[in-house]
N, C-alpha and C positions, 0 to 999 in steps of 0.2 A: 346861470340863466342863459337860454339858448336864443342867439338873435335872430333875428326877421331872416337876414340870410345863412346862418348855417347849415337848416338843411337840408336846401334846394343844393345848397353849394358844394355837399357833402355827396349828394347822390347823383348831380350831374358830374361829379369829379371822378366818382366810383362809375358810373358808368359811361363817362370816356375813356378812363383806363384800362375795366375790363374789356370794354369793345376793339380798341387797340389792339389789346394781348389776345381776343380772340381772332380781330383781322392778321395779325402776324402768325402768332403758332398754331391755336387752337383750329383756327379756319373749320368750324362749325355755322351753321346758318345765326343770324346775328342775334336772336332773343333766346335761341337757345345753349348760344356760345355765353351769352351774360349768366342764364342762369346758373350755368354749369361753372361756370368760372367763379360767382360766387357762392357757390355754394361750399365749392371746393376752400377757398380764402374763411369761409364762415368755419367750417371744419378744422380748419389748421388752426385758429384761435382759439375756439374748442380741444381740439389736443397741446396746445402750448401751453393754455392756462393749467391743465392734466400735468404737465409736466414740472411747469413753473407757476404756481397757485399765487404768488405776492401781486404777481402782474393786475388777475384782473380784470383782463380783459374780454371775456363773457360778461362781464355786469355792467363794463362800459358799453359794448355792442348791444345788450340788454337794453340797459336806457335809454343808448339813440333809440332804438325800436319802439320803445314803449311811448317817448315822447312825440315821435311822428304821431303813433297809430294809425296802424295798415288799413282797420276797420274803416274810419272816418275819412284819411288819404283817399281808401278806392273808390267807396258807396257813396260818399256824402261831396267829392270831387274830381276827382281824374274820369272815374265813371264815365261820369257827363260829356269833357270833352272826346273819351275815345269811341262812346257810341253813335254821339253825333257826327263826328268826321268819318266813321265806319259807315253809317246809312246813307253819307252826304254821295257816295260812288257805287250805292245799290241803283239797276236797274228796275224801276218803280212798275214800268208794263210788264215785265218777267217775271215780278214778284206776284203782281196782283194777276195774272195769269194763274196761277198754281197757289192763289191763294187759300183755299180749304186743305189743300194738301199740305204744307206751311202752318197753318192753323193749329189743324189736328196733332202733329208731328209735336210742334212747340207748347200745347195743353194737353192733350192725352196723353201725350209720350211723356211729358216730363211726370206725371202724375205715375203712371203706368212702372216708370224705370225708378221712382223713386220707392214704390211698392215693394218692388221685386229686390232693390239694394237692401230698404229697410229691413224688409223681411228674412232675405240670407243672412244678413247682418247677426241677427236675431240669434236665427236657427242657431248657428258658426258661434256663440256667445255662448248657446244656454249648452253646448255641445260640449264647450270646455270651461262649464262649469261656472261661467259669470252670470252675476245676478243682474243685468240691461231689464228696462222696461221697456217694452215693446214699442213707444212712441216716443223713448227716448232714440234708437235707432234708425227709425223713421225718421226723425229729424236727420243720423247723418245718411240717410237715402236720399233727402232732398238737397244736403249743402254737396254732395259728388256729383248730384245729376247734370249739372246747368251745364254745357258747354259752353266756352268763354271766346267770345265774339273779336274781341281781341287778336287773339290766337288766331284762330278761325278765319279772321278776314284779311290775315296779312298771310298765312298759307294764300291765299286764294289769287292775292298778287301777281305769285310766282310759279303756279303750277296754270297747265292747260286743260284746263275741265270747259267740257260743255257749256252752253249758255244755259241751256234747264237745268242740268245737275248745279252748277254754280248758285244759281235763282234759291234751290230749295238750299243749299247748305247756307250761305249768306242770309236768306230769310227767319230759317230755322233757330242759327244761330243767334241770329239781332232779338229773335222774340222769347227763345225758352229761355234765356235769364230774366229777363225780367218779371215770367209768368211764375219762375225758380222763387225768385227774392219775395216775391208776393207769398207765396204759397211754407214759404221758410218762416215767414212771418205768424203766420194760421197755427205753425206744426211746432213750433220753439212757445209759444202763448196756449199751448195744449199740454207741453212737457215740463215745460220749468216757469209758466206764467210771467214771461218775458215777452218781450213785445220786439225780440230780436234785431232786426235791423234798424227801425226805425226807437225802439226802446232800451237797448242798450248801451251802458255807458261809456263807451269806450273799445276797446278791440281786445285790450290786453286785459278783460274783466271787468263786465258790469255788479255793480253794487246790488244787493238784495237780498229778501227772505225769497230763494228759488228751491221748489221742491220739484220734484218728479211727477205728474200729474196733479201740479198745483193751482191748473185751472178750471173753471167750470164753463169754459167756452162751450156755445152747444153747435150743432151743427151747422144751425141756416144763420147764425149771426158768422160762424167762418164764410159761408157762403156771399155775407153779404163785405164783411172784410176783402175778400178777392174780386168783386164784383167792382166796389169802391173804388179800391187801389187799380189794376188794369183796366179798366172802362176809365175813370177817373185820367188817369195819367194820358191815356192815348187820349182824350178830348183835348187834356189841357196841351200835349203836343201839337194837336192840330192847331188850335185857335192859335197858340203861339207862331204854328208856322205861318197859319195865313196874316198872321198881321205883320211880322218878318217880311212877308211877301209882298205884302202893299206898300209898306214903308219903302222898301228896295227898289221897289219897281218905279218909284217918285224920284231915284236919286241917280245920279251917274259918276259917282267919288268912288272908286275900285278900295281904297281906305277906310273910309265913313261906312260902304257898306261891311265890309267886315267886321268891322266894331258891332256894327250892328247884328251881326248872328253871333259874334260874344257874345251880348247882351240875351240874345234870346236863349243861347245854354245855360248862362250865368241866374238866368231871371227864372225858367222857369224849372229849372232843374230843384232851385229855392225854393220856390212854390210847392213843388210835389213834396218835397222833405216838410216843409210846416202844416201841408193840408194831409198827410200819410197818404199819399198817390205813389205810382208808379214811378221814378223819375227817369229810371231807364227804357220803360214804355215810351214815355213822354219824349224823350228825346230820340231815339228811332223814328218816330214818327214824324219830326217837326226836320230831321234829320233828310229822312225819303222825299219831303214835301219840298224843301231848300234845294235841294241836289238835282230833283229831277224836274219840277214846274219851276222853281225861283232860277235856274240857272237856263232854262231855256227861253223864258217869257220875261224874265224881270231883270237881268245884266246882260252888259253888253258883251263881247268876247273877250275883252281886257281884264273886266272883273270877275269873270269866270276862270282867267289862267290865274289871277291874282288868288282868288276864293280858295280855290284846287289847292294851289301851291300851299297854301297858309294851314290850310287843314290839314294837308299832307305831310306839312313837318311837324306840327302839334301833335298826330297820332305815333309819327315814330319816336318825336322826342319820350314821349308818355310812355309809350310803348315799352322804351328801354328802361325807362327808370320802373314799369313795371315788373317788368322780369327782372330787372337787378333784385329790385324788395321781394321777390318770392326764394331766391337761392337766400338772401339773408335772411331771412323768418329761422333758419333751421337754427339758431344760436335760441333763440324765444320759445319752439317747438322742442326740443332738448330739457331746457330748464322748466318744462312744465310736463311733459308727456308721460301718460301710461299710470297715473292715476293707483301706484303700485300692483299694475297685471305685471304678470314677470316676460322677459323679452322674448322668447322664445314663443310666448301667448301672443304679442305684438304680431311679431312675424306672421304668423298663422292669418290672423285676421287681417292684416295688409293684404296677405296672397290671396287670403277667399274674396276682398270687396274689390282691388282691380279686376280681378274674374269676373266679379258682379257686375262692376261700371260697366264692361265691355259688353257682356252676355247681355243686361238690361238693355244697354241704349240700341243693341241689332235686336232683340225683341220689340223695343218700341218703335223701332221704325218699322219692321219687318211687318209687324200684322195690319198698322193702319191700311199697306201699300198692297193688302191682298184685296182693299176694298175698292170694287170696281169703278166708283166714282171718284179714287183719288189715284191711282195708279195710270193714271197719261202720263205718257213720256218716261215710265219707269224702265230705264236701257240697263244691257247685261252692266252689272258691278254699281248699278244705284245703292243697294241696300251695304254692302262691304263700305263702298266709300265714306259713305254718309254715318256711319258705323266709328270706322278709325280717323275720320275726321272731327270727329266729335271730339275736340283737346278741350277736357281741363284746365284753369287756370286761376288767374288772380281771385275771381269773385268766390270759388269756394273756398278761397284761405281766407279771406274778408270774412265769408259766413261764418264759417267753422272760429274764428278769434271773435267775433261781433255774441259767441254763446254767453248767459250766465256765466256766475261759478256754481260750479255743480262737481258731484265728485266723478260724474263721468267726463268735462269737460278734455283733459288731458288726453284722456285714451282717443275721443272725436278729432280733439285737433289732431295728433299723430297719425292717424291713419287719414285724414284727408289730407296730409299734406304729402305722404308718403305716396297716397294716387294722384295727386298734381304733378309731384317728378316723374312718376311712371308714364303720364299723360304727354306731358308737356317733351320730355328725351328721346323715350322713347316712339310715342306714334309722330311726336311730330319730326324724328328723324326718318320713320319710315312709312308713310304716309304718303309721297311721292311714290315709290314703289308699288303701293297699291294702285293710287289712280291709273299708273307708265301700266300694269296689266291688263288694264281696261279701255285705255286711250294713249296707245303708245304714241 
């Protein structure tokens, strides 16, 4: 039996060790020095056990994994703290400046790029001979598209991007997952008649009779599904923030008010999970509204460095134990993947959907921005940036583990986890690079 503290203790120990060994040798940037560190440690266990099978130790890494669940850890918790602390140091008049532009990008685009994955997807399957339903696909179109805000807004930290370029990739960022997770919902309840995020049991495999277009969803009850959940979620983040903002604005304890935007993550984050709302809408929202009106009109300066600071550590603490759990997935991703496609078919379709991730997401940004009423402010290298800025990460291994069991299940996880590492190492080692050509 696993205690109350195990395994917070487990994973804040793993990831001060790995952080260590990457401040010392590895000396890579710090979430990607974790992942990489673990991933590598996740591997040599994997090859130990290869060597020495009594040990074991893949089945014990197995169950810690399984008993956390990555699925419910990220969607149903961390979530909430890292998207709120992420919106809490977005620029609210930048935002909403460029707001349609932001808009479209985070709904069109994510719709548009998950089209275009799904669909290569498809082609690249029935080309080498796999029998994929064409919506089972789709679905993994939409678990690769979400760029992961996370990622996304700790790059932003540390690199010098404009204040409009920053405005859209940080807004961009905060909105198409959550419009992602809604619309995963619609496409996973089409495919295998699961109710994906909010319906499945578990990360490491929901329970059920799931077939391949085992639903008879029609189209304007999906419509009305995404409507609910995103309108739904950003209301219930507003109301939340504005009553956050009244209470706050009555108090002058730098303390009591913190607890108090606890309470507003903790309470309505809760809310959106039991009414099927948005909860990462929800908290973007209540997020922008604390940060930018509650920290100018409702605390004093004290409670504002207090607020800052406290958010600021909660996101890197989160932060790290997030990328730690994505390098250790591959121990879980291993013992389930590929569904008996042979590996060499693996590979193929790995290399054709990172082509896809990347060729989709500069199509999706590309065409909105040739529309004359969203294209202000579009400077040389908006479209590239905005492009290889787009990292992958936690949410679509959440998605992709949060599937049914289905017999394509295996083959979905491995390939979206195989474009999380390509995402998450690669652009986000060279991603600097691109911006330093545009904005030396």
């Amino acid at each position: 039996m696993t205690g109350l503290l195990d395994i917070p203790a487990i994973l804040l120990g793993l990831a001060a060790l790995f952080g260590a060994l990457n401040y010392w040798f590895v000396k890579l940037p710090h979430t990607i020095g974790l992942v990489v560190i673990a991933l590598v440690a996740s591997l040599a266990v994997v090859g130990l056990d290869l060597v020495v099978p009594t040990l074991g130790l893949s089945a014990r890494v197995n169950g810690f994994l399984e008993s956390l669940d990555f699925n419910v850890t990220l969607m149903q918790g961390m979530l909430s703290f890292l998207l709120f602390a992420g919106a809490l140091h977005v620029d609210l008049g930048q935002l909403l400046s460029r707001k349609w532009t932001i808009l479209v990008l985070a709904s069109f685009g994510v719709v548009l790029s998950s089209l275009i994955i799904g669909g290569g997807f498809w082609l690249t399957a029935t080309a080498l001979g796999l029998s994929l339903p064409l919506i089972v696909c789709l679905v993994l179109g939409v678990i690769v598209t979400p760029t992961d805000p996370v990622a996304v807004l700790g790059l932003l930290k540390t690199l010098k991007v404009p204040a409009h370029l920053k405005a859209k990739i940080a807004g961009e960022s905060l909105f198409n997952d959550g419009v992602a997770v809604v619309l995963f919902s619609i496409v996973v309840l089409l495919a295998f008649g699961g109710y994906g995020v909010h319906g499945a049991e578990g990360s490491h495999g929901a329970e059920g009779d799931h077939g391949a277009g085992g639903s008879s969803l029609t189209f304007s009850y999906g419509l009305w599904l995404f409507a609910k959940e995103a309108i739904g979620g950003g209301l219930l983040g507003l109301v939340g923030g504005l009553i956050t903002f009244w209470v706050i604005r009555r108090i002058d304890d730098h303390v009591l008010e913190v607890i108090v935007t606890l309470a507003l993550v903790t309470g309505a984050y809760s809310i959106a999970l039991h009414l099927h709302l948005s909860g990462p809408i929800a908290m973007v929202i209540a997020g922008l509204l604390i940060g930018n009106q509650g920290t100018a009109l409702a605390m004093s300066d004290k409670t504002r460095d207090h607020l800052e600071k406290f958010w600021e550590l909660i996101d890197e603490i989160l932060n790290s134990v997030l990328f730690l759990l994505i390098g250790l997935e591959i121990v879980f991703i291993l013992q389930n993947a590929g569904s008996g496609v042979s590996l060499p078919v693996i590979i193929v379709l790995v290399v054709v959907v990172i082509l896809l991730s990347v060729g989709a997401r500069f199509t999706a940004i590309f065409l909105p921005l040739q529309v004359k009423a969203l294209n202000s402010e579009v400077s040389r290298g908006t479209v590239p940036i905005l492009t290889w800025a787009g990292i992958r990460g936690g949410i679509s291994v959440a998605l992709a583990l949060s599937l049914p069991e289905s017999p394509e299940r295996g083959l979905l996880l491995m390939v979206t986890y195989c474009v999380v590492l390509f995402s998450v190492i690669v652009q986000g080692l060279t991603v600097e690079r691109v911006i330093k050509r545009y904005f030396p």
